[in-house]
N, C-alpha and C positions, 0 to 999 in steps of 0.2 A: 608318611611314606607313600610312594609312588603305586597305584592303585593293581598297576600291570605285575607289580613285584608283591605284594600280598595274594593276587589272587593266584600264582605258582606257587608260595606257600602255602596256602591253604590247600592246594592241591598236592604238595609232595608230604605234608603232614599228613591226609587222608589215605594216600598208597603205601607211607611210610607205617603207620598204624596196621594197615593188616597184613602186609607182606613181616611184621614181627613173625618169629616162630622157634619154635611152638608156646605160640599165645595160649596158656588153658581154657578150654571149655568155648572157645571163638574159632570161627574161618582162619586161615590162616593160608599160609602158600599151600601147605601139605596135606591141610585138611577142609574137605569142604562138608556142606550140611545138604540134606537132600531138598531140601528149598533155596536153596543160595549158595553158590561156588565162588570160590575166591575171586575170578577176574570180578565178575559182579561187584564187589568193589570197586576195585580198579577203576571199574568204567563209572563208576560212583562218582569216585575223588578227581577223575576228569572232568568229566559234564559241571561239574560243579563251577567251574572258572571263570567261566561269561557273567556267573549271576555275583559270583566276589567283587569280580574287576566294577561290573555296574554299582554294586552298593557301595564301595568306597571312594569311589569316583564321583559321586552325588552328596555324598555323609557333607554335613556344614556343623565346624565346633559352637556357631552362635547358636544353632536353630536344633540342636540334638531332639527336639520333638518331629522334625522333618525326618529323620533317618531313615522311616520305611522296613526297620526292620523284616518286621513281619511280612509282608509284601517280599523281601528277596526269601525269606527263610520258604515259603508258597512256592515261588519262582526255581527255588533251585531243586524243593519235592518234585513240583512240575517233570522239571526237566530229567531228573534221574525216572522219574515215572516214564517217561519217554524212551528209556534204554532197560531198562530193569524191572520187571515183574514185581519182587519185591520190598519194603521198607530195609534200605540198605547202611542210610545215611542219615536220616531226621534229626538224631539225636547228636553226632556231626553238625551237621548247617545249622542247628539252635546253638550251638558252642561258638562255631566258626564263623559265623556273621556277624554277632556283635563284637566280637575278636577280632577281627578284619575292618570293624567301621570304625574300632577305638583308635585300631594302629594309623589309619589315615588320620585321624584329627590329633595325633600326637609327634610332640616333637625330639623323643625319646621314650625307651621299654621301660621307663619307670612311670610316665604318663598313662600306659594303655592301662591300669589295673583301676584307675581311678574314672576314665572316661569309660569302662564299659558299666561301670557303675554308676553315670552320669546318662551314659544314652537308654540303659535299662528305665533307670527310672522314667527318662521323659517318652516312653511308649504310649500309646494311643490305646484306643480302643480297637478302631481300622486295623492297627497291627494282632489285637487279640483275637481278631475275626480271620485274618490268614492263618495266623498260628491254628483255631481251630480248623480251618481247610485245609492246612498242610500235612495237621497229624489226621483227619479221614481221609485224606488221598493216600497215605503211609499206612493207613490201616495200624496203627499204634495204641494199642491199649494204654491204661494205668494213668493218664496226665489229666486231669481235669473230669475222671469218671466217679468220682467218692465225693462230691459234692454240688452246691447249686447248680456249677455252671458245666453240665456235661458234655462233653465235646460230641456223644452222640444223641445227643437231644436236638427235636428238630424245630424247638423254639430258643436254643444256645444262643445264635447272634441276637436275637430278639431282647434276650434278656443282656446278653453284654451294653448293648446300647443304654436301654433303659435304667441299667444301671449303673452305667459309666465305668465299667469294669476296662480297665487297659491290658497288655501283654503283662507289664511286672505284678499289677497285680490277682490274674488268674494263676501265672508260673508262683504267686506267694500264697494261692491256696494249695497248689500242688507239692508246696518244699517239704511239710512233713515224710512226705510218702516218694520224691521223685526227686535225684540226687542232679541231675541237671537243673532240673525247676528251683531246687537249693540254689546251687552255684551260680545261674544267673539273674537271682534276689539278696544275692550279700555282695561278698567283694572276690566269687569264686576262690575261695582256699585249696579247695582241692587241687585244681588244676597250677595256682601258681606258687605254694608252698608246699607241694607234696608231687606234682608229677615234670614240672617245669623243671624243678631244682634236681631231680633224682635223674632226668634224660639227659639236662646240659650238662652234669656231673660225668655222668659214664659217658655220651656219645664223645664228650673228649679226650676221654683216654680207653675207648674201645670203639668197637664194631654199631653202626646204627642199628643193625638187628637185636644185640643184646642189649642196648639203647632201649630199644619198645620193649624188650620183653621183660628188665625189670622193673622199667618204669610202670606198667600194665602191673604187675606183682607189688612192685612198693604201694600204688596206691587200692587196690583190692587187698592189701594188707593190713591195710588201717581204716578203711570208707568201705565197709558191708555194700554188697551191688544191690541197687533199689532194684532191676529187674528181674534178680533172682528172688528179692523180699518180695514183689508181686505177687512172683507165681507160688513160691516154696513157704513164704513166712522167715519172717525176719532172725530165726533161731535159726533157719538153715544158712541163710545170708552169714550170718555169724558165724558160724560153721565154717564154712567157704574162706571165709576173712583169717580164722585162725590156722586151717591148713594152709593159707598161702603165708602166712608168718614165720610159723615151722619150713616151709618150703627155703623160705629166702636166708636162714641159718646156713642152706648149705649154700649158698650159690658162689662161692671161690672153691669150693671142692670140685676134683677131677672125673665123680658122677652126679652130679650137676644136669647134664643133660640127659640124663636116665630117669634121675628123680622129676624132674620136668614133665618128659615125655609121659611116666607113668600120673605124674596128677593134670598133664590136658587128658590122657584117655579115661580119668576117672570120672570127671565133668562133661567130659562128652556122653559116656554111656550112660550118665545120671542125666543128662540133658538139662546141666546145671549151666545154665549160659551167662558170665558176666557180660553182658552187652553193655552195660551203664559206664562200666568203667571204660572198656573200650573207646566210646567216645571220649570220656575224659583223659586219654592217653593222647587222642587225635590230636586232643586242643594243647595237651601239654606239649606234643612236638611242635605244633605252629607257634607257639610260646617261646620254645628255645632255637627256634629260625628267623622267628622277630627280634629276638634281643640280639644272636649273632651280625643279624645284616643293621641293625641300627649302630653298634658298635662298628662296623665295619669303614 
């Protein structure tokens, strides 16, 4: 696919994901956080364009150890760092870049699930050394801090090298604990059998808002949020997973939107934040905007 039309995707996927609402316990159009306001997105998921359109434009199907991942995943923290105070999107452009590099080397949306699993693997090390400069520019906890290779340690790249450690496999000492670092060390299930299938489903016979917002609910409904299991512990996570279950019981009922409103203000005031899923809502819309324009 043509590099200029992925990297608009990637970008109406990222405004599309937060302009959902009322997303629980997340930014939203109506609700903002006293460190981050909803455009701050916005201007997230724009800035982001230049550094898609360049990484898919470059991506070669022979040489997938060229890809550069990491290097645009840097480039496009860079650049949001350039407009936004703070970590807005990392966990976004770790989704959406090798999502965007698959779609360029593929000649249908049944191809991308297999080559992001193809370019992951063939990651470097060079790429695990941005990935660590991307997540301390983001100021990102939880990815690489519960083992050897700590992203704030200030012999990290030293020891990547030395031991040949690449991006798949520091995001595969992170899978236990970090639900992105899963998704892009298997064949990402989350994102294309649980939020890909649940947005193409609704966005075609309803509204893209209520598109994100139970796409965001179906997959926080079954995938506990690793950044709530950070900070809360994983029985709260569970918690969380199982009120959004109950939640989605009602969602054809005519207070529907009441019961919503009442469980985003409940996660708000508990300052219970699925931020994980969120991005993996991002990727599931860029998901069902690639399959619509490959069919097209």
């Amino acid at each position: 696919m043509d590099s200029e039309k992925i990297a608009k995707i990637a970008q109406i996927a990222s405004c599309l994901e937060v302009s959902g609402y009322p997303k629980p316990g997340n930014v939203h159009r109506t609700r903002d956080f006293d460190d981050m306001v909803f455009e701050d997105f916005l201007i997230s998921g724009v800035v982001i364009g230049d550094t898609i359109r360049k990484a898919t434009a470059s991506v070669d199907a022979n040489y997938p150890e060229n890809a550069q991942m990491g290097k645009y995943i840097l480039e496009a923290v860079k650049e949001t760092d350039n407009w936004i105070a703070n970590n807005t999107n990392l966990g976004i452009v770790m989704l959406l870049v090798p999502i965007s590099c698959a779609a360029a080397i593929s000649n249908s949306f049944d191809e991308i699930r297999e080559n992001v699993v193809k370019l992951m693997a063939a990651t470097t090390v060079d790429d695990a050394i941005d990935l660590y400069d991307a997540i301390n520019i983001a100021d990102a906890g939880g990815m690489g801090d519960q083992d050897e290779y700590d992203v704030a340690s200030e012999n990290a790249k030293e020891e990547l090298r030395e031991n040949n450690q690449t991006m798949y496999d520091v995001l595969k000492i992170s899978a236990p604990w970090d639900r992105l670092a899963s998704e892009l060390t298997t064949d990402m299930p989350t994102c294309f059998d649980i939020g890909f299938k649940t947005y193409s489903e609704v966005k075609d016979n309803d509204s893209l808002n209520r598109a994100s917002v139970l796409t965001f609910l179906t997959i926080l409904s079954q995938v506990p949020d690793t950044l709530i299991s950070r900070k809360y512990g994983d029985e709260k996570a569970g918690e969380v997973s199982g009120q959004t279950e109950e939640l989605l019981k009602f969602k054809d009922d005519d207070n529907f939107s009441d019961k919503l409103n009442e469980f985003d203000n409940y996660l708000f005031e508990n300052k219970l934040n699925p931020g994980t899923t969120a991005d993996l809502t991002a990727a599931s819309i860029m998901l069902s905007f690639l399959a619509s324009e490959f069919d097209s």
